[in-house]
C-alpha positions as CSV (number, residue, x, y, z in Angstrom):
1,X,111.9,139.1,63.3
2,X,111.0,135.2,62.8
3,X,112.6,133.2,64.9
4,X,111.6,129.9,63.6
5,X,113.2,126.8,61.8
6,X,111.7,124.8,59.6
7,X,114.3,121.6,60.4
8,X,117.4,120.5,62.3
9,X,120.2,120.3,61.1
10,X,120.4,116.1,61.8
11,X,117.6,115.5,60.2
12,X,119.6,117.2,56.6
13,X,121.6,115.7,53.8
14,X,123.2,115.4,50.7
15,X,119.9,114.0,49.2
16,X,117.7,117.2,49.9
17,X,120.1,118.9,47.6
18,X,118.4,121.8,46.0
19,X,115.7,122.5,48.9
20,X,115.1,125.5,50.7
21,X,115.6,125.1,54.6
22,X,115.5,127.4,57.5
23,X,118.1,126.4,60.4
24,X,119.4,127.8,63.4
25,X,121.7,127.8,66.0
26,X,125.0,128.9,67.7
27,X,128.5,129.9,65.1
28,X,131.1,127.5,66.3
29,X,133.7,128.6,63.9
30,X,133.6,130.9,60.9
31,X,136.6,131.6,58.1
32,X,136.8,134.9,56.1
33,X,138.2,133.4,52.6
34,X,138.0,136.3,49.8
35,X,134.3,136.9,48.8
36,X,133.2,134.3,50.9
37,X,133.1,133.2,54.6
38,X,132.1,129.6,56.0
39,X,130.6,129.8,59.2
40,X,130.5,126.1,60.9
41,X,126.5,126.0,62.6
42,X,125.7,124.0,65.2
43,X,122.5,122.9,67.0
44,X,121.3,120.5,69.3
45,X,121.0,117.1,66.6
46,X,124.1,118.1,64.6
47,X,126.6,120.4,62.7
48,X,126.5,122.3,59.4
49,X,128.7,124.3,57.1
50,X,127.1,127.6,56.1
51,X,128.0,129.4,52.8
52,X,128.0,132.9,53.1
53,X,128.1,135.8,50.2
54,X,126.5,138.5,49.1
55,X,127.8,141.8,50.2
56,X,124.8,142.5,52.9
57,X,125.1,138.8,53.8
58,X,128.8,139.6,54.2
59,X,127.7,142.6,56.2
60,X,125.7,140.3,58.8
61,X,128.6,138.0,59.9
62,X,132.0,140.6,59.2
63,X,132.0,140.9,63.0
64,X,129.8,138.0,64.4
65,X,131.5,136.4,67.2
66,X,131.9,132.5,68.1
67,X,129.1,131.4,69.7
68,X,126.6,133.7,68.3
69,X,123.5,132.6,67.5
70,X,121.9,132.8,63.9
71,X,118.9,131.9,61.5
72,X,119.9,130.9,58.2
73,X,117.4,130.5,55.3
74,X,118.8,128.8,52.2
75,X,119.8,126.3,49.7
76,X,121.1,122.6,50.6
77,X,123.8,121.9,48.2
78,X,127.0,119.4,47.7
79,X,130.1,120.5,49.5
80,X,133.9,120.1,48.9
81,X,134.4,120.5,52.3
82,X,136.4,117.2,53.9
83,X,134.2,117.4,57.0
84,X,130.7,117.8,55.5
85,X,128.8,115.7,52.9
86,X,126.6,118.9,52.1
87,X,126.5,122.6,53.3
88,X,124.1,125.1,53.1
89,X,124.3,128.2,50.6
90,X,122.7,131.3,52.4
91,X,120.3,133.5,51.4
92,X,119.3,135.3,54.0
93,X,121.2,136.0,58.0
94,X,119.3,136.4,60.8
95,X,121.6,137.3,63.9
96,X,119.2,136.7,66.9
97,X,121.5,137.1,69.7
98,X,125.2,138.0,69.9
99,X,127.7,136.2,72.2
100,X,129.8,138.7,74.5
101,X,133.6,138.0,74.5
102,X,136.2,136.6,76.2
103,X,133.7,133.7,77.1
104,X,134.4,132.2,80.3
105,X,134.9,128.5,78.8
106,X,135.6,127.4,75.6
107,X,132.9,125.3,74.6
108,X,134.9,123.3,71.8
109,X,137.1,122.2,74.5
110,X,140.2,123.5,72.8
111,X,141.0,125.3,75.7
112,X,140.6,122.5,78.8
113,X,139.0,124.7,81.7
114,X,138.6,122.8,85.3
115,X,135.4,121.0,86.2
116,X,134.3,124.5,88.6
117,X,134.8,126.6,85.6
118,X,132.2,124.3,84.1
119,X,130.0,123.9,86.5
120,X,130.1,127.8,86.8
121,X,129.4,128.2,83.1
122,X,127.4,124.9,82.7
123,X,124.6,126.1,80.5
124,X,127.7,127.3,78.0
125,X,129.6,123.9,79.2
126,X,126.1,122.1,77.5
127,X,127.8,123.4,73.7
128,X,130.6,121.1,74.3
129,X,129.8,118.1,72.4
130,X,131.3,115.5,75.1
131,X,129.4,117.5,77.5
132,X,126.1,117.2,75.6
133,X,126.6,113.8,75.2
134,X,126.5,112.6,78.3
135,X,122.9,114.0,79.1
136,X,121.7,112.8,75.8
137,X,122.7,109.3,77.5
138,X,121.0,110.1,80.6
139,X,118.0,111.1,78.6
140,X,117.8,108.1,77.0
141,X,118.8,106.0,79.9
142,X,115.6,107.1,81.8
143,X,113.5,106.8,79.0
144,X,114.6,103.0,79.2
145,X,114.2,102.8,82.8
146,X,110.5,104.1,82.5
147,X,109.3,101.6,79.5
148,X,110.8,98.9,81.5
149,X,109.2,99.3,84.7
150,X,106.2,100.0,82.9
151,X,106.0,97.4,80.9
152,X,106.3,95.0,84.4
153,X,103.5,96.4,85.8
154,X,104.5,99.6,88.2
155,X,103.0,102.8,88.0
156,X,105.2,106.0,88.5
157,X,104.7,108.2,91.4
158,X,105.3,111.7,92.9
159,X,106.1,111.8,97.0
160,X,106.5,114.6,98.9
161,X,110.0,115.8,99.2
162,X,108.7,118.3,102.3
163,X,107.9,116.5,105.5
164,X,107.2,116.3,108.7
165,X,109.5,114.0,110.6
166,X,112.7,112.4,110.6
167,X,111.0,109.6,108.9
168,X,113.5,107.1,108.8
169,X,115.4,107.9,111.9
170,X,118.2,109.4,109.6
171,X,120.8,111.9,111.1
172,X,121.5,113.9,107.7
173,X,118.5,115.6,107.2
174,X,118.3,119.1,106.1
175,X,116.2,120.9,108.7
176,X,113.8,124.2,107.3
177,X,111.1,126.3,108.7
178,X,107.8,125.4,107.1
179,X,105.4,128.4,108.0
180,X,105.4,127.8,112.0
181,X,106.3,124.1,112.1
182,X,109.2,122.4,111.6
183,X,109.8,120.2,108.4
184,X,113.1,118.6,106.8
185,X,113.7,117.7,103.2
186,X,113.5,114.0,102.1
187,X,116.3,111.6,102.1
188,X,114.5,109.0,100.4
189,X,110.9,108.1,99.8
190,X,111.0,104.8,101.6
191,X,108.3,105.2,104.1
192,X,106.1,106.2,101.6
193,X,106.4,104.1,99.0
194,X,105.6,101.5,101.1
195,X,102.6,102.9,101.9
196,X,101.4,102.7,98.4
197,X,101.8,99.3,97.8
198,X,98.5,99.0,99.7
199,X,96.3,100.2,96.8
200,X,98.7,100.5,93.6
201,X,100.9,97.1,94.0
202,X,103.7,98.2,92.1
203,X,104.9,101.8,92.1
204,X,108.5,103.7,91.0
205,X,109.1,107.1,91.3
206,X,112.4,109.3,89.6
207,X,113.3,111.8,91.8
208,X,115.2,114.4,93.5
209,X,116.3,113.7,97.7
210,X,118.6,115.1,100.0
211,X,120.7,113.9,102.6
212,X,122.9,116.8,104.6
213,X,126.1,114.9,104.8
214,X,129.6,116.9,104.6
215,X,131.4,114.0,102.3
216,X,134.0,115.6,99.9
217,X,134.1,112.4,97.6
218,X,133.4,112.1,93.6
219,X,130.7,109.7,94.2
220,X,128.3,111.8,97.4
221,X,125.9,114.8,96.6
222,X,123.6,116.4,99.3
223,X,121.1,116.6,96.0
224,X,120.8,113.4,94.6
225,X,118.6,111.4,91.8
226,X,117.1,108.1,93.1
227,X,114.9,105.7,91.3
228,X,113.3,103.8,93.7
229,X,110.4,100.8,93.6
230,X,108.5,99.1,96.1
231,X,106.0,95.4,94.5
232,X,103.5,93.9,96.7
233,X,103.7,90.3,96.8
234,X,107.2,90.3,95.5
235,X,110.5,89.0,97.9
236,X,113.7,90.8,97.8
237,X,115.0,87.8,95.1
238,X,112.6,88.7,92.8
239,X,113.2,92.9,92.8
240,X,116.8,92.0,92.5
241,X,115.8,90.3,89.1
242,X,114.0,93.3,88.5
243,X,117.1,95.3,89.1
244,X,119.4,93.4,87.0
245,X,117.1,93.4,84.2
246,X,116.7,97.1,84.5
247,X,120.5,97.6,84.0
248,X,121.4,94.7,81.1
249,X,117.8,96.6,79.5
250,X,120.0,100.6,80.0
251,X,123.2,99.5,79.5
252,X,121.9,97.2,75.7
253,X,119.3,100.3,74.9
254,X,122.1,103.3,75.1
255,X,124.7,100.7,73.1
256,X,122.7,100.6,70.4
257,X,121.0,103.8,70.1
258,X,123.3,106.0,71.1
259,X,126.1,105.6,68.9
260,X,127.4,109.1,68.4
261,X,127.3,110.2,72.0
262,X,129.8,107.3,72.6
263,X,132.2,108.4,69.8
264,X,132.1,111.8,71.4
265,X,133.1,110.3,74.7
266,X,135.1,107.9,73.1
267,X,134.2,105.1,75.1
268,X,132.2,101.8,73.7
269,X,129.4,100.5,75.8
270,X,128.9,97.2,76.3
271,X,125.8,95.1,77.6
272,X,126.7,93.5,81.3
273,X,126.8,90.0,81.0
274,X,123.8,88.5,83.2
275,X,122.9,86.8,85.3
276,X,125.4,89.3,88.0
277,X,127.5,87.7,90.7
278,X,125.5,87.0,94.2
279,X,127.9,86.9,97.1
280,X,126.3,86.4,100.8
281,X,127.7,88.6,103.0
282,X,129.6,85.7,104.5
283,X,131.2,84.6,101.5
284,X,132.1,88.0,101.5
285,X,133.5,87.8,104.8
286,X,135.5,84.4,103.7
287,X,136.7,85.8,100.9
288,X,138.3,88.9,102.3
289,X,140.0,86.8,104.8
290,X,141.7,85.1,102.8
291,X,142.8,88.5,101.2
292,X,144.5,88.7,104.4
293,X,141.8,91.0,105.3
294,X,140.2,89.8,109.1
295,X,136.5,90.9,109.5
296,X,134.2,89.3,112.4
297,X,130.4,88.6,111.4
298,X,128.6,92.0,112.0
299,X,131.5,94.4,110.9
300,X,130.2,96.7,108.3
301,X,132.7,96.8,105.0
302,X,134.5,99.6,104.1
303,X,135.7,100.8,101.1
304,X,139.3,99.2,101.4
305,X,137.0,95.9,102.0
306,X,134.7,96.6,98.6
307,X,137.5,97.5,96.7
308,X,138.8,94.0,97.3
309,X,135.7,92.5,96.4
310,X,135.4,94.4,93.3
311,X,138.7,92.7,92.2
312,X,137.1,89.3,92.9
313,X,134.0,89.8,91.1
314,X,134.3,92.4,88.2
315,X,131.8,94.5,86.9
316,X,128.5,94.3,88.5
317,X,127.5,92.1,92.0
318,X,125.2,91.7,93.8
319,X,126.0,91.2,98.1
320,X,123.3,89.6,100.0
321,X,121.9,88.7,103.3
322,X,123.5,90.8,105.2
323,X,123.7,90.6,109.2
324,X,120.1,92.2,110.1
325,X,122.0,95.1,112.9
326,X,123.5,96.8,109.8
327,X,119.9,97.4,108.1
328,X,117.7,99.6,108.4
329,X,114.4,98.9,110.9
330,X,111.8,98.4,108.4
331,X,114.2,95.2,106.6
332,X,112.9,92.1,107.1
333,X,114.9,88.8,108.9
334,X,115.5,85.5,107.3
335,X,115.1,82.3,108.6
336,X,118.5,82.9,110.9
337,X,116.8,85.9,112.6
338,X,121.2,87.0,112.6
339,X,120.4,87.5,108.8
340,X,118.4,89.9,106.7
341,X,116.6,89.6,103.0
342,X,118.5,92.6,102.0
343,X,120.9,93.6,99.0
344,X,123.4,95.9,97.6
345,X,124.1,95.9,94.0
346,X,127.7,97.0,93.8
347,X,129.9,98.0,90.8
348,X,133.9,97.6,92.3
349,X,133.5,99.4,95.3
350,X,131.2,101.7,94.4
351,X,127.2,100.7,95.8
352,X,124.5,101.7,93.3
353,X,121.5,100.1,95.0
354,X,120.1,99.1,98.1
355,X,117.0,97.1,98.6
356,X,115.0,94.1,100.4
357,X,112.4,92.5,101.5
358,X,110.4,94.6,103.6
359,X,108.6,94.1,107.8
360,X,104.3,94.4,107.0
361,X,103.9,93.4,110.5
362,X,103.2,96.3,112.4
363,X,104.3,94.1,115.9
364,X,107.4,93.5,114.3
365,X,108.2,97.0,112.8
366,X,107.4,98.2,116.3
367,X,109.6,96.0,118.2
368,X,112.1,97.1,115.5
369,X,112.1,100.4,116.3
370,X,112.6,99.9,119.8
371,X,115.8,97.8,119.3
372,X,117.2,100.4,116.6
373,X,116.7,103.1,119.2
374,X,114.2,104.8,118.2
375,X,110.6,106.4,119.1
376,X,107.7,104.0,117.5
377,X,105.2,107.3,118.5
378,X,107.5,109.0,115.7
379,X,106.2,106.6,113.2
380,X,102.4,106.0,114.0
381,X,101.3,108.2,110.8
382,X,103.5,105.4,109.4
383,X,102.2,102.5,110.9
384,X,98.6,103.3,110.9
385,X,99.0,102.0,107.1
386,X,100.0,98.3,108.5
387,X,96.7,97.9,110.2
388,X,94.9,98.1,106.8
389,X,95.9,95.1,105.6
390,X,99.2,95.5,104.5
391,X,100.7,93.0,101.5
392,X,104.2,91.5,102.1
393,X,106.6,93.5,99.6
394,X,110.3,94.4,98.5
395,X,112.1,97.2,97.0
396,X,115.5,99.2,96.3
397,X,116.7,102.5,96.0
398,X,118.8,102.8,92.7
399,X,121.2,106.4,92.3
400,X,120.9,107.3,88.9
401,X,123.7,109.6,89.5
402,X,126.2,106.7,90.3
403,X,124.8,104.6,87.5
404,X,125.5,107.5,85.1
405,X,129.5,107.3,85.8
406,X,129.3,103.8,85.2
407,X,127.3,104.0,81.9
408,X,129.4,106.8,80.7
409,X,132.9,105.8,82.4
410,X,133.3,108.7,84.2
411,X,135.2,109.1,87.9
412,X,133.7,112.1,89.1
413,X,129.4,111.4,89.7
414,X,129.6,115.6,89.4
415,X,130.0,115.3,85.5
416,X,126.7,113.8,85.2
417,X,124.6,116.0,87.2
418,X,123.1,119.1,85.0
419,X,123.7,121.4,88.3
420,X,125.3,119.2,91.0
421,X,125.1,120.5,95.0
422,X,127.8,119.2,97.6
423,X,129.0,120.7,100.5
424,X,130.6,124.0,98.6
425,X,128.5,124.2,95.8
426,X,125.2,126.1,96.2
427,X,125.4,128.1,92.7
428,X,124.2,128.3,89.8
């Protein structure tokens, strides 16, 4: 049996009226009228109506279910039909695989089922046209994200997601037997990435990490997607630009070339305006007080204090120079030693990024690591690569996850992820 299709069903219309065309896909609705039934034929790029008679044509579909999945080679003509500018008179059916009722989800979404029931059926879930949509945005929000790191100059790279050592003197580290040694899943390729700024300047990578927290939020996942770069010779001012370009470059790209995923969300996307809010850390401070919210120079904000902020400065922000004890060891001081050349981009409350300038003095990283607590010895396969000449440079961490809710105005960071893993969730 042929299996092939010689177009999709976006790519038809009312001007190929006449041609022969073989298309496929999955029945989402089909209507028994006399001599002739109309079966509604979706794929991937778009929707179809499929006229069907003939008595062994007839034969094929008299007890095809929903969902189904067909070949259809025949004729593009005009059509009545309200919802479709053309339709496609059949001439031959090709019933490649048959779907088993009851289903367990309604993939039209007539029948609402609970996220769960979703997630347990997500591959069925992906025939639901809102659900579709929103990785057709994420699709095309990475494809953005590549051209425009690549067009600045950074090449993308794969780190190990396997290794050795608690690298950044995180807690939340999965923990796994690798053949006699013991080994722990990344959390984030920071180390690494800094590493490669020796030789390749500018680097990104897209990936996968995992951090072993038990948070029961709709914005934490154990398994998570992080964009990250790291730019020699760059400070952390200049890789926020780099960041805020990135978005306004996502957030304009998806709003105008992905105009029917919005309508089937039924949201509107709008570019940020630019340049983003930067609030200091003690602004921040200042400001909350006068919310009636008291915090003393070093206390780390909480959500109650971010939601605040979020009021004061809508949309996107950027909070800066933040007191250096609340950063990691590798982040690099200001002039006030107190202070560090470090950033969050926030949207409301919720943080997206992370970044800064980062220590290349191997001294200082040391002496770091002392104050922070932790074993330098732990970090010598590290440092080793700061006594080869080491560049200054800056970078961030950006969750693609998070940014996806905010693209696609969604609460819940699970409705965004193709397979998402929290503390419950191990399957499918």
């Amino acid at each position: 049996m042929d299996i092939q299709k010689t177009h999709n069903i976006g790519t038809l219309g009312p001007s190929m009226k006449g041609q022969k065309v073989t298309v496929a896909g999955w029945v989402e609705d089909l209507r028994e009228l006399g001599k002739l039934t109309f079966l509604t034929l979706r794929d991937v790029t778009g929707v179809s109506q499929i006229v069907v008679a003939g008595p062994d044509n007839l034969a094929q579909v008299k007890d095809l279910t929903r969902q189904s999945v067909v070949r259809i080679l025949g004729t593009v003509q005009e059509s009545k039909a309200r919802d479709f500018t053309f339709e496609i008179k059949a001439d031959t059916i090709d019933v490649l695989s048959r779907a088993v009722h009851p289903l367990p989800i309604d993939p039209l979404g007539r029948l609402e089922s609970g996220i769960d029931n979703r997630l347990n059926a997500r591959a069925l879930d992906l025939r639901n046209q809102k659900t579709a949509a929103i990785f057709k945005l994420r699709h095309n929000t990475l494809l953005c994200i590549r051209k425009t790191l690549t067009d600045l100059g950074f090449l993308e790279v794969n780190t190990p997601k396997i290794i050795g050592s608690a690298s950044e003197g995180g807690a939340n580290l999965f923990s796994l037997k690798y053949f006699d040694k013991q080994a722990y899943l990344a959390q984030s390729p920071q180390l690494y990435k800094e590493q490669l700024t020796l030789g390749l300047e500018r680097i990104f990578e897209i990936s996968s990490f995992y951090r072993a927290e038990k948070s029961h939020t709709v914005r934490h996942l154990t398994e998570f997607t992080s964009i990250d770069i790291e730019a020699a010779f760059m400070d952390y001012t200049d890789v926020m630009q780099i960041l805020e370009s990135l978005v306004v470059n996502v957030f304009e790209y998806v709003e105008k070339n992905c105009i029917s995923e919005q309508k089937s969300l039924g949201i509107e996307i709008k570019k940020p305006k630019a340049p983003f809010d930067r609030v200091t850390y003690t602004q921040a401070i200042e400001e909350l007080g006068k919310q009636g919210l008291e915090l003393q120079f070093g206390d780390d904000l909480l959500d109650s204090h971010l939601r605040k902020l979020g009021e004061l400065h809508p949309g996107f922000y950027f909070l800066t120079d933040w007191p250096l004890k609340l950063k990691p060891f590798y982040i690099h001081e200001k002039d006030d030693p107190s202070l560090s050349k470090s950033f969050d981009l926030q949207y409301g409350y919720l943080e997206l990024s992370s970044g800064g300038r980062r220590l290349h003095d191997p001294q200082k990283i040391r002496a770091r690591l002392v104050e922070q607590g932790l074993n330098p010895a732990q970090f010598e396969d590290h440092l080793r690569a700061f006594d080869w000449g080491m560049p200054p440079h800056s970078g961030w961490g950006l969750g693609l996850d998070r940014l996806m809710a905010v693209l696609t105005q969604i609460d819940n960071v699970r409705e965004v992820v193709l397979y998402p893993r929290d503390p419950e969730r191990l399957f499918p």
